[in-house]
SEMAR-812911 format. One line per 5 residues: their letters; for each residue x, y, z of C-alpha. Coordinates in nm, 3 decimals. Example, Ala and Ser with C-alpha at 12.3 -4.5 7.8 and 13.67 -1.06 7.14 Angstrom:
BEGIN
as	1.230,-0.450,0.780 | 1.367,-0.106,0.714
REM end
This chain:
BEGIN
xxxxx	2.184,0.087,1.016 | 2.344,-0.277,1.059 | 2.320,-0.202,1.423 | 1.932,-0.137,1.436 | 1.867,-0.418,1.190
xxxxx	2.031,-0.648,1.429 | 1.853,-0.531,1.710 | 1.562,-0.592,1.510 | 1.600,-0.922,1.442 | 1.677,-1.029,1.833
xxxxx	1.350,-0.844,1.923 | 1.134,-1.042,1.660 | 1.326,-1.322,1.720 | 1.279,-1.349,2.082 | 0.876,-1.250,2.024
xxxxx	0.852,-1.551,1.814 | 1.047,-1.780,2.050 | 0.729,-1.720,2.305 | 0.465,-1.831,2.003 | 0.258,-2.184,2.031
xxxxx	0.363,-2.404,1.782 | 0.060,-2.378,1.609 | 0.109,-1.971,1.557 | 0.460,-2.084,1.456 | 0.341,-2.327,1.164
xxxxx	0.087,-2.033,1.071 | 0.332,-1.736,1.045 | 0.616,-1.924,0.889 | 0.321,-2.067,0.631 | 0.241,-1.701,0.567
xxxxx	0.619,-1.600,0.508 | 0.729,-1.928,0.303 | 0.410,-1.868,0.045 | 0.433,-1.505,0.052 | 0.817,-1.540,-0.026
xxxxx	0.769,-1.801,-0.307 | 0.510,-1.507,-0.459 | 0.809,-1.276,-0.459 | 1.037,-1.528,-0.613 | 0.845,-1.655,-0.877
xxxxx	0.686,-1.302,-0.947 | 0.977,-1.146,-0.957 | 1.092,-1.342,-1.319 | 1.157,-1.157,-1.637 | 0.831,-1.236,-1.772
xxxxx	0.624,-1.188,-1.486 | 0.731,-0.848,-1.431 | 0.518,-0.740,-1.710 | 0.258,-1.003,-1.649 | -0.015,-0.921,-1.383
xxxxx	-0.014,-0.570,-1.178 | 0.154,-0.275,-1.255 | 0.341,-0.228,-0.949 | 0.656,-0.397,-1.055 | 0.687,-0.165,-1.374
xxxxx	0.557,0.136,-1.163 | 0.798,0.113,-0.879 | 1.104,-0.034,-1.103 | 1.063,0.278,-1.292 | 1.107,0.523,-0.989
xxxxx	1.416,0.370,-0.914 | 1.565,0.363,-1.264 | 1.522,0.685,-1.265 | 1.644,0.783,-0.926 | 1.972,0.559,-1.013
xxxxx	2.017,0.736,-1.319 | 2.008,1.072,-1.132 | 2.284,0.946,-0.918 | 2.494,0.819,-1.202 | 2.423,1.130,-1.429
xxxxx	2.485,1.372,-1.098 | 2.166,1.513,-1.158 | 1.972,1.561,-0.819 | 1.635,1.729,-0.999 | 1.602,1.391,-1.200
xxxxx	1.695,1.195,-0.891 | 1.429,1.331,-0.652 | 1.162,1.332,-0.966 | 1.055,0.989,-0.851 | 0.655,1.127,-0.885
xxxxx	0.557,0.916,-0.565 | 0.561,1.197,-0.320 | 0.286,1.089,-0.119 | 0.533,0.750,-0.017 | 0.825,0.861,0.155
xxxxx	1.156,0.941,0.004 | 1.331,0.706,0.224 | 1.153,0.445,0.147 | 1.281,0.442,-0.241 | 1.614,0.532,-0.104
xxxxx	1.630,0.235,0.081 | 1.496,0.006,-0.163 | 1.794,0.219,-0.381 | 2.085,0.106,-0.147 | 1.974,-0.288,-0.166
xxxxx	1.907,-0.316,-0.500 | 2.188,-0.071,-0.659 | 2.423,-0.292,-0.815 | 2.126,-0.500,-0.965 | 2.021,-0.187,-1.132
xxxxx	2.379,-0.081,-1.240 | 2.369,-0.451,-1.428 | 2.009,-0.420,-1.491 | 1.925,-0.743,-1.303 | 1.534,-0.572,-1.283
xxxxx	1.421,-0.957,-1.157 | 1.619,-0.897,-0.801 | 1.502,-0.573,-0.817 | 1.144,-0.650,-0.815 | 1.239,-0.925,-0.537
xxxxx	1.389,-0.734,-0.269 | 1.134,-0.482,-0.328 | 0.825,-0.755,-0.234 | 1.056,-0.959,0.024 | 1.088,-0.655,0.218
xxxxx	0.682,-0.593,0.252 | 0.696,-0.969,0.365 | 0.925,-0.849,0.651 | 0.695,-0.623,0.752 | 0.343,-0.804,0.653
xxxxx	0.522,-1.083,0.903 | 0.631,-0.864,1.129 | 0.327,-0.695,1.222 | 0.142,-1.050,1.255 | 0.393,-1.076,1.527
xxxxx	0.325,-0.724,1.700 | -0.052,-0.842,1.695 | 0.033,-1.194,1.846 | 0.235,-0.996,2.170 | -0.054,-0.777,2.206
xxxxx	-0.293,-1.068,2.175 | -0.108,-1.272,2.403 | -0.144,-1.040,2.713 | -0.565,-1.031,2.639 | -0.659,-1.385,2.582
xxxxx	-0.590,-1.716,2.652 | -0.303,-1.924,2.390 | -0.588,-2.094,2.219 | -0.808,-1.831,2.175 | -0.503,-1.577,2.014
xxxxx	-0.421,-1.861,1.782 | -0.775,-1.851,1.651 | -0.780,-1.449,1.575 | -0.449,-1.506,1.416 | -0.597,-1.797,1.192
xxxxx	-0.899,-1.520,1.125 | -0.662,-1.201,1.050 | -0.423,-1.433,0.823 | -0.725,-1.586,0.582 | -0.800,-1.229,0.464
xxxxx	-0.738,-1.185,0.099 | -0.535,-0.921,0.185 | -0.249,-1.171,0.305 | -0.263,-1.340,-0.039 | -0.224,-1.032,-0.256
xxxxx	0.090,-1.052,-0.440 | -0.016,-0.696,-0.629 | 0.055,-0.476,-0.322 | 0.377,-0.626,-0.212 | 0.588,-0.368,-0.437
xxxxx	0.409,-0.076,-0.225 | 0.531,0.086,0.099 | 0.173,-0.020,0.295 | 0.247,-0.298,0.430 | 0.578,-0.103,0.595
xxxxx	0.355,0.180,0.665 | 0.123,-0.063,0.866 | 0.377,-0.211,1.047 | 0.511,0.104,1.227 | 0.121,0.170,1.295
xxxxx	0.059,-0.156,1.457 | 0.409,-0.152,1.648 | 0.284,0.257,1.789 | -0.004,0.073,1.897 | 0.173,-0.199,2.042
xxxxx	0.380,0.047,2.227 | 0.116,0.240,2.345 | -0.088,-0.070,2.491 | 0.229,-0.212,2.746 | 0.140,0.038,2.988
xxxxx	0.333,0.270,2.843 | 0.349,0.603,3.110 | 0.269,0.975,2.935 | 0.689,1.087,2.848 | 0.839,0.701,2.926
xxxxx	1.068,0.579,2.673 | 0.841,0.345,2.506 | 0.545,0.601,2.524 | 0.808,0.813,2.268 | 0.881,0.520,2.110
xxxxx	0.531,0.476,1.997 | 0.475,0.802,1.884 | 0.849,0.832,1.684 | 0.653,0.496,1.517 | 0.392,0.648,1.410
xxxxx	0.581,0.975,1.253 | 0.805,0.690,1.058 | 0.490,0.563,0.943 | 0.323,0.886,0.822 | 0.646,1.004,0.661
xxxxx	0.693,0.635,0.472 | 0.318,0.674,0.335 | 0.142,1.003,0.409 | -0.232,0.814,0.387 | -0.130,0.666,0.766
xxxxx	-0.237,1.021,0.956 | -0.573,0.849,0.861 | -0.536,0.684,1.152 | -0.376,0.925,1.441 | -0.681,0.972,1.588
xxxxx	-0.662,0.574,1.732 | -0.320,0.689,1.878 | -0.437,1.077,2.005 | -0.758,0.877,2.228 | -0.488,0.641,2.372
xxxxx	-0.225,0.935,2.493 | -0.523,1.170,2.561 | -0.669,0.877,2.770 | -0.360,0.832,3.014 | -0.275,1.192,3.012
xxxxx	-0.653,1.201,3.144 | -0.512,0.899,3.426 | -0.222,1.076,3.519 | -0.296,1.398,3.571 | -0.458,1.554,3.907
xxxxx	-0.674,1.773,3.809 | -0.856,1.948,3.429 | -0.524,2.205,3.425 | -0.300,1.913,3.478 | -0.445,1.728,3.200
xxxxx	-0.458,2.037,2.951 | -0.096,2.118,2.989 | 0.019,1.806,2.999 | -0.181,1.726,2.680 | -0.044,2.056,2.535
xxxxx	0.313,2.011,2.610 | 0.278,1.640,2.458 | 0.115,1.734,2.175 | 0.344,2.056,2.102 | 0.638,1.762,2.132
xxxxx	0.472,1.579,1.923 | 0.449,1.787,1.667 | 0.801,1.853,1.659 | 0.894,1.533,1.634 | 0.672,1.414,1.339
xxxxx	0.754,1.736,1.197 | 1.150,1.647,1.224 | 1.100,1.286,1.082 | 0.865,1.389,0.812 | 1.128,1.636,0.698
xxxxx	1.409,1.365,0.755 | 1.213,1.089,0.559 | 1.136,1.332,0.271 | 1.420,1.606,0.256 | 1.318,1.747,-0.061
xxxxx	1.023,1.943,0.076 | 1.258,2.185,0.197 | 1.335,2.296,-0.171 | 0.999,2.538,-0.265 | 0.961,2.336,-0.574
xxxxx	0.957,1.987,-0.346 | 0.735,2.113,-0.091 | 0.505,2.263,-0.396 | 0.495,1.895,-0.572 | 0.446,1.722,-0.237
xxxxx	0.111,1.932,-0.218 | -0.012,1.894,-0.544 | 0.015,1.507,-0.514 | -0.162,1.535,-0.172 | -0.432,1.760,-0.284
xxxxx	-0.468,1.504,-0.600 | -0.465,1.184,-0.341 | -0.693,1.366,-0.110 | -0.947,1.528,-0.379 | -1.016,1.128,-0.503
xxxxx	-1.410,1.080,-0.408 | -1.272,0.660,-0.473 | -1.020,0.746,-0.136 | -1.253,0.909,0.051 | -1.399,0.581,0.127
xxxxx	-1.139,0.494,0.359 | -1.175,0.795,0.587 | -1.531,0.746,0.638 | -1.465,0.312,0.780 | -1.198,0.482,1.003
xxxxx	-1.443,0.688,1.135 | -1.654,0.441,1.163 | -1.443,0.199,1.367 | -1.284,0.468,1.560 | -1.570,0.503,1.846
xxxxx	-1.599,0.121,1.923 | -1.190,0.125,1.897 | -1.245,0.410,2.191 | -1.485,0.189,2.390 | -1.288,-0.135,2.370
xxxxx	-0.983,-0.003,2.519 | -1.180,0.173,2.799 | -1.344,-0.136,2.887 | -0.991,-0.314,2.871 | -0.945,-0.295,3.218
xxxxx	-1.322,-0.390,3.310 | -1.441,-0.675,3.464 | -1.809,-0.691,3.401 | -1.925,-0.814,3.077 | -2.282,-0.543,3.021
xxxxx	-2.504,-0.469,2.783 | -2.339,-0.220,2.616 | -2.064,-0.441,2.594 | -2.275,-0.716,2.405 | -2.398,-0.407,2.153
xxxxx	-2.026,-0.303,2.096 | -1.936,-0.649,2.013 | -2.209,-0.762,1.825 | -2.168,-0.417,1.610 | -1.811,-0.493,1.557
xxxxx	-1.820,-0.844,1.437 | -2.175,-0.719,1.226 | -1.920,-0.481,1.076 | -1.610,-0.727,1.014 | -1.881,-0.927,0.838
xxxxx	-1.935,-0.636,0.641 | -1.627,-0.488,0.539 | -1.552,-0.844,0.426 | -1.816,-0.901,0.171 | -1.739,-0.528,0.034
xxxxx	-1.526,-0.476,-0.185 | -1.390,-0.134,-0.075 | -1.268,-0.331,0.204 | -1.033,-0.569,0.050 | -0.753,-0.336,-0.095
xxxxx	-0.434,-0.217,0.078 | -0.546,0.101,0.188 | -0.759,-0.102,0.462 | -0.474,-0.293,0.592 | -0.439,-0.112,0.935
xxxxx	-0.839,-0.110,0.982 | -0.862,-0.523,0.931 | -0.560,-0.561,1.195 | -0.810,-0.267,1.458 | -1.126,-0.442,1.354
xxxxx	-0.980,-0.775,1.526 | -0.828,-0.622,1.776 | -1.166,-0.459,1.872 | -1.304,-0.749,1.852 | -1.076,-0.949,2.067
xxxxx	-1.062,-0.666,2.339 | -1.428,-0.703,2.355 | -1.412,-1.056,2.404 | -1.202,-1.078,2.664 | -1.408,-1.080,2.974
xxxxx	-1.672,-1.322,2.803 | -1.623,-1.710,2.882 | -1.363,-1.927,2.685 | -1.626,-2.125,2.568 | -1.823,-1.813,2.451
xxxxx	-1.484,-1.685,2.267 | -1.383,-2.009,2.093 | -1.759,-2.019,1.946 | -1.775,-1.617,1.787 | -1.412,-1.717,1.648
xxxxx	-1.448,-2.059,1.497 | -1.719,-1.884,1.351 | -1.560,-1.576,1.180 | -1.267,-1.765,1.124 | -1.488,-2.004,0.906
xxxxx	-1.713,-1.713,0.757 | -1.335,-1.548,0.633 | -1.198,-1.866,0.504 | -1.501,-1.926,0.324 | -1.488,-1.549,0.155
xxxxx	-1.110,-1.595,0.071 | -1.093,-1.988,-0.010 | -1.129,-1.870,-0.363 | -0.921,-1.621,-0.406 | -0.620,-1.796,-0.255
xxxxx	-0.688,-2.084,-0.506 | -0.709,-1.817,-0.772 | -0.390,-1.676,-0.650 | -0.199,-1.951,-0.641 | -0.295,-2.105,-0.963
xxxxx	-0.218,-1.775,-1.170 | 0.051,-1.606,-0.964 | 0.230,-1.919,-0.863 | 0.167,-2.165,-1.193 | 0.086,-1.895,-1.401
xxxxx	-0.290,-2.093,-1.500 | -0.397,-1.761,-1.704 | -0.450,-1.832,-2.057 | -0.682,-1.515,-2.123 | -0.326,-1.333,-2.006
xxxxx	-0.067,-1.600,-2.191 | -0.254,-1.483,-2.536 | -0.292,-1.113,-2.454 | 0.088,-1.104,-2.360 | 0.172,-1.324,-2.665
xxxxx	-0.014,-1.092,-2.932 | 0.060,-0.771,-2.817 | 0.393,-0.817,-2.778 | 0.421,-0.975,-3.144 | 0.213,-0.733,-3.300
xxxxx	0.390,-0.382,-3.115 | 0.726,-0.576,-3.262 | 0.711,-0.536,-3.615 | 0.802,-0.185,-3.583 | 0.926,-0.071,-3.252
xxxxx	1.297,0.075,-3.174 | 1.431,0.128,-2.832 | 1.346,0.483,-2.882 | 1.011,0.455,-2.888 | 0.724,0.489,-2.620
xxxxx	0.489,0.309,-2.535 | 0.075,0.469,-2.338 | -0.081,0.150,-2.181 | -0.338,0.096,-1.936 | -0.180,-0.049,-1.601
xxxxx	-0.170,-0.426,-1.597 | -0.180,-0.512,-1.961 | 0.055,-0.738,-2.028 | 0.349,-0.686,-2.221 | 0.672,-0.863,-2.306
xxxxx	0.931,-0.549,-2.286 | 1.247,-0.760,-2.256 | 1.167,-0.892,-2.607 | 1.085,-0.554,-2.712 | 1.406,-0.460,-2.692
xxxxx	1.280,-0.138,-2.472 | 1.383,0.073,-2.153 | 1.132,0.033,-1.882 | 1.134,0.385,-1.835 | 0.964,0.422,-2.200
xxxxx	0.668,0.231,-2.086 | 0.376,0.487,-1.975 | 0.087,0.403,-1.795 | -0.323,0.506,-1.742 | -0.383,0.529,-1.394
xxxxx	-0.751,0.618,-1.218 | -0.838,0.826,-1.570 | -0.743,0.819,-1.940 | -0.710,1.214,-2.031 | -0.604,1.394,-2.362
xxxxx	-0.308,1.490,-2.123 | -0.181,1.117,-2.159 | -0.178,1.155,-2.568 | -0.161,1.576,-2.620 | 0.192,1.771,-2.573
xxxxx	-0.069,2.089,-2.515 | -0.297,1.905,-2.264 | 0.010,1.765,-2.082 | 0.169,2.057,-2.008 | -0.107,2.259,-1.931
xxxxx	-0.179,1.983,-1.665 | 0.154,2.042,-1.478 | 0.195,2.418,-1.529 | 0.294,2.487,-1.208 | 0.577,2.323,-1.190
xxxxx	0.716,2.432,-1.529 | 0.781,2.135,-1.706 | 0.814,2.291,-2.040 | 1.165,2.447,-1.877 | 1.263,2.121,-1.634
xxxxx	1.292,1.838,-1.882 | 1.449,1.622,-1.608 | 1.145,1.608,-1.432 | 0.859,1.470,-1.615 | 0.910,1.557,-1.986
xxxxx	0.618,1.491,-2.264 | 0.727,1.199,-2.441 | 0.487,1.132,-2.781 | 0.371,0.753,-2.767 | 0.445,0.554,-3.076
xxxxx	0.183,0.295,-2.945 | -0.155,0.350,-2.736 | -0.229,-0.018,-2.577 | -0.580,-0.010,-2.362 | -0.745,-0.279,-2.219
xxxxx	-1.115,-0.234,-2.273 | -1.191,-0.440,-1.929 | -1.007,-0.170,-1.689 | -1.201,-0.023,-1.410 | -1.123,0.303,-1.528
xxxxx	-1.372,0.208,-1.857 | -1.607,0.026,-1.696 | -1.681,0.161,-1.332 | -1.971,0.418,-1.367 | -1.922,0.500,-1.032
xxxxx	-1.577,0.661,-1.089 | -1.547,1.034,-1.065 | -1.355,1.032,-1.422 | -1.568,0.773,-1.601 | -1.698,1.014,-1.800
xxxxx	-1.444,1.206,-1.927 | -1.225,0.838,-1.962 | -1.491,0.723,-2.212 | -1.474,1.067,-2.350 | -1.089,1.008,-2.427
xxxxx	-1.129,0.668,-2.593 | -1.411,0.782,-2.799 | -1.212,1.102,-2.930 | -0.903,0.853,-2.987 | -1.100,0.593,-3.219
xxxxx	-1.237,0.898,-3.408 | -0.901,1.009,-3.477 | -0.881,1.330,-3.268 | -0.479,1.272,-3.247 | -0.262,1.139,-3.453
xxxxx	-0.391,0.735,-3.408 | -0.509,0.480,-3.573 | -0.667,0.144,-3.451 | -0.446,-0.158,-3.574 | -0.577,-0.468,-3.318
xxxxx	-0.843,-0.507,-3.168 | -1.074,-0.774,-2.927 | -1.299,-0.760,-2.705 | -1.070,-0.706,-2.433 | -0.735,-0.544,-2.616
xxxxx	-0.738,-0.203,-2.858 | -0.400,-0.085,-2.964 | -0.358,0.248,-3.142 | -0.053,0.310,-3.361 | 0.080,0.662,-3.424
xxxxx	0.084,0.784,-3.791 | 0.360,0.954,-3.753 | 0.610,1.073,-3.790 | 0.708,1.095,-3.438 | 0.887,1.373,-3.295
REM end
């Protein structure tokens, strides 16, 4: 492992030696501010402050190092998370292990978010090396200086998440793919062993195979002398590929080899792939995907035609667009921002430098004037903490859930209310959270195990046991209440309503505009 990190680090380190130094100030700006977000984010208090990823993710782990130390594999591989890969908490495990063995949850958190800095930097450098062999120095430092003012660069909230790994092994299969890489040359099964690391880190990435299956079906189609060349030589490939994503999927996630894995692997699938709010994503992929097609085919053209000025204009029209939406800025769209400039910058190639410089000042501009905002709003409450709606929120729940709380206790809140745990005097792992919908399940013993049935809770207590809340904590303000677009609106509002008319066991003891927090009557069992 010290071996391949080391050859890592000469590869990216001899890519970066061939940068201008003005895409050298840029990328070491991105890693120096993304870095100090992961320092100063990673504090006791902040941990609890903004997102929910740092409790989420800590919690995994606790409870995958507790397996270890308690020799208990079932609780080890209950992580939940089966749709990111095994290996990726394993590795985040292996750094961060003695910090969790002293409960130093602040380094944690940090090596967590440094290491989706790696790869958020890394995979501006894989789109540099491609740039750099399309356009001119100039022009590749002004697609950079687009692709790097997206909010998505400035989004502390998603650094605790495998997608910004996940998108890195895309981009570098797509890197692979575009040096000329021959049909069954090394870095042709490179490329494709990149992408299987990348769908068995975060299963969402087989979104995107069909950007890699044109570009191997496209120089099968080159190589081959004839329509039964092609077809076996596309069979055999993709019968090899199969195999091999098969082999690292299985390697990245061993527990689907167990029936009860493979049967929890599915169910969070089906779940992930059932959401109407992900389906979103699927349908800009397809979107992109036939102008991704065209752009590479005319890679190697030298005529600039009409149906070259349609594909460009409809690709920076739809740039524009995805920008102003807000489906677009979230970190399931990380791979599609890096293809939409790439499309774009393929289908500026042949154009005049003149003609390039203009279209990119322009977008460039039209980003940074989208995202000027929300950098400054970034900064201000992520780095100097310039919140003071959260400050009293995290001041008054915490003081009011402390006049009668024990470590023993559990706590229901929505994800990203703010909460002071350390003063609490509570495990992480006690702290439950309302994600996407607020069921009875959340609050009912009944409801919750009639949710997970199939995998027999009731009789596997190391896996996801029903734990009765002492507190309920919901911020009015979530999505989840307020979106009427949301498949589970309905039956969310539903919940809350029951919950203030006492349908469980609850009563209201605070409440704002913003903040309700429920209080069991007890006893608790």
């Amino acid at each position: 492992m010290f071996e391949m990190l080391q050859k890592s680090y000469h590869f990216f380190k001899k890519q970066f030696e061939s940068f201008t130094l003005t895409d050298k100030i840029m990328v070491a700006l991105l890693l120096a501010l993304n870095t100090l977000f992961c320092v100063l984010k990673s504090s006791p208090i902040t941990i609890s402050f903004y997102e929910m990823d740092s409790y989420s993710f800590l919690q995994k782990l606790i409870t995958m190092y507790e397996g270890i130390i308690e020799f208990n594999p079932v609780k080890h591989f209950s992580y939940g998370y089966y749709n990111y890969g095994y290996a990726y908490f394993l590795e985040l495990l292996v750094l961060s292990f003695p910090f969790l063995a002293t409960k130093q949850y602040a380094v944690v958190v940090f090596i967590g978010r440094f290491i989706s800095v790696c790869a958020m930097v890394g995979s501006v450098i894989l789109m540099q090396r491609i740039l750099h062999s399309i356009l001119k120095p100039i022009i590749v430092t002004l697609v950079l200086a687009t692709l790097i003012l997206n909010t998505l660069f400035f989004m502390p909230s998603i650094l605790f998440y495998p997608d910004w790994i996940m998108a890195f092994f895309v981009i570098l299969a797509l890197y692979y793919q575009l040096k000329e890489a021959k049909v069954n040359s090394k870095l042709f099964w490179i490329s494709l062993a990149s992408f299987g690391l990348a769908v068995g880190i975060k299963f969402q990435a087989l979104i995107y195979a069909p950007f890699l299956i044109g570009l191997v079906s496209w120089k099968c189609w080159n190589e081959a002398t004839s329509l039964k060349t092609f077809l076996k030589s596309l069979t055999i490939v993709a019968i090899k590929v199969f195999f091999l994503w098969s082999a690292l999927f299985i390697l990245i996630n061993p527990f689907v080899l167990h029936p009860k894995g493979l049967v929890a692997f599915s169910h969070r699938f089906e779940e992930n792939i059932t959401r109407s709010d992900k389906s979103i994503y699927v349908l800009l992929s397809i979107v992109i995907l036939p102008i991704f097609y065209y752009a590479f085919y005319t890679l190697k053209k030298q005529k600039v035609s009409v149906t070259k000025h349609s594909m460009l204009g409809l690709s920076v029209l739809l740039y524009c667009f995805y920008q102003v939406n807000h489906y677009f800025v979230t970190k399931y769209n990380i791979v599609l921002l890096f293809l939409s400039i790439l499309i774009i910058a393929i289908l500026l190639k042949e154009y005049k430098v003149i003609f390039q410089k203009i279209i990119l000042t322009v977008l460039c501009l039209f980003t940074f004037s989208l995202n000027i905002n929300y950098i400054k709003e970034s900064i201000n409450q992520k780095v100097f903490f310039k919140n003071n709606t959260k400050l009293d929120q995290i001041t008054d729940i915490t003081k009011i859930v402390a006049t009668d709380i024990s470590p023993s206790d559990h706590i229901l809140m929505t994800a990203g209310t703010p909460i002071n745990y350390l003063e609490l005097g509570l495990p992480l792992t006690h702290i439950h959270f309302v994600m996407g919908s607020f069921l009875p399940y959340h609050i009912e013993e009944a409801a919750f195990y009639g949710k997970w049935k199939k995998f027999d809770l009731k009789n596997n207590p190391n896996i996801k046991p029903f734990r009765e809340k002492k507190y309920i904590i919901i911020n009015k303000q979530d999505q989840i209440f307020t979106n009427k677009d949301n498949s589970s609106y309905k039956k969310t509002t539903e919940t809350l309503t029951q919950l203030r008319q006492s349908k469980w066991n609850y009563g209201t003891i605070y409440e704002t505009s913003e903040i309700i927090i429920f209080k069991n009557k007890g006893p608790l069992k």
